[in-house]
C-alpha positions as CSV (number, residue, x, y, z in Angstrom):
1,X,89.9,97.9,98.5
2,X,87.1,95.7,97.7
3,X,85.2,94.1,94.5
4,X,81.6,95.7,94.1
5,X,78.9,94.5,92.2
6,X,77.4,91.5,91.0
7,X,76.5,91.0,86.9
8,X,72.9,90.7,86.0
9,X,71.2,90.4,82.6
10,X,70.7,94.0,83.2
11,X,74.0,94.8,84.1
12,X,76.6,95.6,87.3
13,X,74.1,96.3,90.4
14,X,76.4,97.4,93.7
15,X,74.2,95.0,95.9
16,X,77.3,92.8,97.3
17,X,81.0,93.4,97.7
18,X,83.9,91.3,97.9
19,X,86.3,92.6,100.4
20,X,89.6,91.1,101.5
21,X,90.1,90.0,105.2
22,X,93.0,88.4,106.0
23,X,96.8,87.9,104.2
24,X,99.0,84.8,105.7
25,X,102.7,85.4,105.3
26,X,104.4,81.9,105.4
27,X,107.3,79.9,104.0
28,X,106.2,79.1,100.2
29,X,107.4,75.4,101.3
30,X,104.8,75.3,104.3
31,X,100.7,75.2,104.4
32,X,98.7,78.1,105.6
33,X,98.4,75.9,109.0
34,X,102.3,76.2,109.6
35,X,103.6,77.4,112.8
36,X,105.5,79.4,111.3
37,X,102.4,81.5,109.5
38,X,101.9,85.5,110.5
39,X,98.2,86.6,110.2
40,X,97.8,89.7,109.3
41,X,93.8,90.5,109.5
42,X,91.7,94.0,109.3
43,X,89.2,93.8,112.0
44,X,86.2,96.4,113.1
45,X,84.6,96.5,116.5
46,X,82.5,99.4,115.8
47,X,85.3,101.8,116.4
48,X,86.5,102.0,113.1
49,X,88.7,99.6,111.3
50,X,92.6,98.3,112.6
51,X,95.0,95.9,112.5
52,X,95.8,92.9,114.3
53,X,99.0,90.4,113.9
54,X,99.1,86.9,115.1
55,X,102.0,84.0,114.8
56,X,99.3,81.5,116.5
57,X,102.3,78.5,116.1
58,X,104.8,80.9,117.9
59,X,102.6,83.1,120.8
60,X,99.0,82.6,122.1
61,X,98.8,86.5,121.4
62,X,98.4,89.4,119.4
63,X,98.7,92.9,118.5
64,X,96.5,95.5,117.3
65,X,97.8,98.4,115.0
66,X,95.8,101.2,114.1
67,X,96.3,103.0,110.9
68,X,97.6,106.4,113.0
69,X,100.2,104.2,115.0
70,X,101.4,102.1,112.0
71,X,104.2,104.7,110.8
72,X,105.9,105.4,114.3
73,X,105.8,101.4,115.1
74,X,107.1,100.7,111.9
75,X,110.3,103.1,111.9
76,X,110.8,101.6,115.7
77,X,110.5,98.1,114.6
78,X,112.9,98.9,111.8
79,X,115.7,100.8,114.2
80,X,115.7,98.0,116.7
81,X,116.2,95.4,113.2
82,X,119.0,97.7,112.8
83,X,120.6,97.8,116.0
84,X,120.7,94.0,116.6
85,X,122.1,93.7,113.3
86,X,125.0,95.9,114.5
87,X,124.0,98.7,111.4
88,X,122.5,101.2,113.9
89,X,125.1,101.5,116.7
């Protein structure tokens, strides 16, 4: 996902792109500072791109997710949602 291009008198040239880096997921009622902000941001150290997740106003850490792990840690994430909520006894 990414914007390509930039607009000359000419026309669209694909010199530049635009590409998205980072969401925050926060109260609507909080600023993007909050400590209660997730970062969710795509990083690349050469290997190829993943995932990492930070609350910095909650933990001094993070985790890193990469795109083959994602479906497995989601489903266990979601079970253990459903056992302390009682639903998956």
């Amino acid at each position: 996902m990414g914007i390509r291009g930039v607009y000359h008198n000419t026309g669209w040239r694909e010199t530049m792109e635009i590409k998205p880096l980072a969401f925050i997921v926060k109260p609507v009622s909080e600023d993007i500072n909050s400590e209660l902000s997730t970062i969710i941001q795509r990083e690349d150290e050469g290997g190829g791109e993943f995932i990492t997740v930070t609350q910095p106003g909650r933990t001094a850490s993070k985790i890193t997710i990469e795109k083959s792990e994602w479906r497995q840690i989601k489903a266990a994430i979601d079970k253990m949602f459903e056992i302390i909520s009682g639903e998956g006894d």
